[in-house]
C-alpha positions as protocol buffer text, in pm:
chain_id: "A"
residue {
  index: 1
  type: UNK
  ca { x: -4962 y: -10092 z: 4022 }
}
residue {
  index: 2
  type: UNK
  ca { x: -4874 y: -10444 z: 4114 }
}
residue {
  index: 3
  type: UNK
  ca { x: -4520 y: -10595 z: 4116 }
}
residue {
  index: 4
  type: UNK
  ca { x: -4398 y: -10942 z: 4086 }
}
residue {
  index: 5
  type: UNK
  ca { x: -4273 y: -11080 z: 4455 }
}
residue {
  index: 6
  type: UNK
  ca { x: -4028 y: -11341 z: 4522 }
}
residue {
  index: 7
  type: UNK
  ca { x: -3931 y: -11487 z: 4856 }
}
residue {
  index: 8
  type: UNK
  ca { x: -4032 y: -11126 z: 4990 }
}
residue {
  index: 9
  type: UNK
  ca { x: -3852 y: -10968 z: 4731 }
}
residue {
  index: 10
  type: UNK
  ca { x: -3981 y: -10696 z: 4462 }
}
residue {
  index: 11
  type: UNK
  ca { x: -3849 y: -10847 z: 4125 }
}
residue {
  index: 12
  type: UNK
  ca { x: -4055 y: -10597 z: 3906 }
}
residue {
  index: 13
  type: UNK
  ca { x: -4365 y: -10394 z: 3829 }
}
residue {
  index: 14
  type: UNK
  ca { x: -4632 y: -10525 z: 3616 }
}
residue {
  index: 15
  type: UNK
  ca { x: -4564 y: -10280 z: 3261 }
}
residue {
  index: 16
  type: UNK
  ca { x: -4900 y: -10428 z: 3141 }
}
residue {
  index: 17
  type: UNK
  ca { x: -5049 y: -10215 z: 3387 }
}
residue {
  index: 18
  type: UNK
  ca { x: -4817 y: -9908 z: 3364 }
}
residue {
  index: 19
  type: UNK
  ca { x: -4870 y: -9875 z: 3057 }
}
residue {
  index: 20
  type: UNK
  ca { x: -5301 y: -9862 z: 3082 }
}
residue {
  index: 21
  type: UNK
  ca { x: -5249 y: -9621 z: 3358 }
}
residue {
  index: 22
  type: UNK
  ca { x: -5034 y: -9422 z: 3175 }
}
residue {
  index: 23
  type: UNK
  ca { x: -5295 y: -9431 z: 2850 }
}
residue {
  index: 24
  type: UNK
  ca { x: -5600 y: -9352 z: 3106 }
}
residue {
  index: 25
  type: UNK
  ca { x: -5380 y: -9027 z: 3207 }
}
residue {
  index: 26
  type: UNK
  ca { x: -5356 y: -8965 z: 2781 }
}
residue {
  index: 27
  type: UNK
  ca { x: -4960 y: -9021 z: 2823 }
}
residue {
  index: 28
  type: UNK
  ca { x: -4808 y: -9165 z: 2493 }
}
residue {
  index: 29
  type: UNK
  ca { x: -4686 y: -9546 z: 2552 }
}
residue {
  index: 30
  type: UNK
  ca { x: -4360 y: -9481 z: 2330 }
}
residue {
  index: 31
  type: UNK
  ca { x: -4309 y: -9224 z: 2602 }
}
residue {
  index: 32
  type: UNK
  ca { x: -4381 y: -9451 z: 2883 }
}
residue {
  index: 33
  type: UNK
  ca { x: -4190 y: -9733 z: 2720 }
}
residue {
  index: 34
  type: UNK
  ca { x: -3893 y: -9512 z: 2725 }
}
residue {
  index: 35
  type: UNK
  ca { x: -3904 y: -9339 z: 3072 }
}
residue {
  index: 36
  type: UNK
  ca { x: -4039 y: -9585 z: 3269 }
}
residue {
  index: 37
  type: UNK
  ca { x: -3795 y: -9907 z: 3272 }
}
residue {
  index: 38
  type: UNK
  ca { x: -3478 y: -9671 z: 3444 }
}
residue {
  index: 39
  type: UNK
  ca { x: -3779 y: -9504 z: 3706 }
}
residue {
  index: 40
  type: UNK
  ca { x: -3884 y: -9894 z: 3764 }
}
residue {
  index: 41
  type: UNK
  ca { x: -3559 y: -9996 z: 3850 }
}
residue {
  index: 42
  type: UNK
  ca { x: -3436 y: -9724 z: 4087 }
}
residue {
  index: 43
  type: UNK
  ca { x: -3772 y: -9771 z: 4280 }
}
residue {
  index: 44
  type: UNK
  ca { x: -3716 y: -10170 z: 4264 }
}
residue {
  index: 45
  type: UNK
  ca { x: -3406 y: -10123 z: 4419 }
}
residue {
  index: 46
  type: UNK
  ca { x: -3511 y: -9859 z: 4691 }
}
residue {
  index: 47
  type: UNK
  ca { x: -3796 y: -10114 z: 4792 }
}
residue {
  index: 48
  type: UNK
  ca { x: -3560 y: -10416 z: 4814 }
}
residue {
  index: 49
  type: UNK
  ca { x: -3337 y: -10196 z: 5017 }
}
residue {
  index: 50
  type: UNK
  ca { x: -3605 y: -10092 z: 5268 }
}
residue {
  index: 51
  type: UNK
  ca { x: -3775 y: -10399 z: 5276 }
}
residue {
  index: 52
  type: UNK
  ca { x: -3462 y: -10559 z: 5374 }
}
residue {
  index: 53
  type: UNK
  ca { x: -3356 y: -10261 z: 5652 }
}
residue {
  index: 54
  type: UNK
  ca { x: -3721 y: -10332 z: 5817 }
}
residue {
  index: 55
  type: UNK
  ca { x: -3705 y: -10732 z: 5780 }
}
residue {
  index: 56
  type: UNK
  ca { x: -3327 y: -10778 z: 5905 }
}
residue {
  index: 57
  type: UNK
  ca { x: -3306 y: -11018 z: 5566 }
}
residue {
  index: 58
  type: UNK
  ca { x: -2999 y: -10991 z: 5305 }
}
């Protein structure tokens, strides 16, 4: 899945794609339209945060 980068940070995933993967795996997309913004923005985070302990950037 791609994300959007900015100035080396992750500002979001692409929900175009999510949402193909998810229908190639036979997943409903009112299912993935509802479970997958909170799971994109805890991993969002988590990237930022490790991106940032590797890089030494705030």
């Amino acid at each position: 899945m791609t994300g959007g980068i900015s100035g080396g940070t992750v500002l979001g995933w692409d929900m175009g794609a999510a949402l193909q993967l998810g229908a190639a795996l036979g997943l409903s997309p009112l299912i993935i339209a509802e479970l997958l913004p909170p799971i994109e923005a805890v991993m969002v985070r988590k990237i930022n945060e490790t991106m940032q302990a590797v890089t030494g950037h705030t």
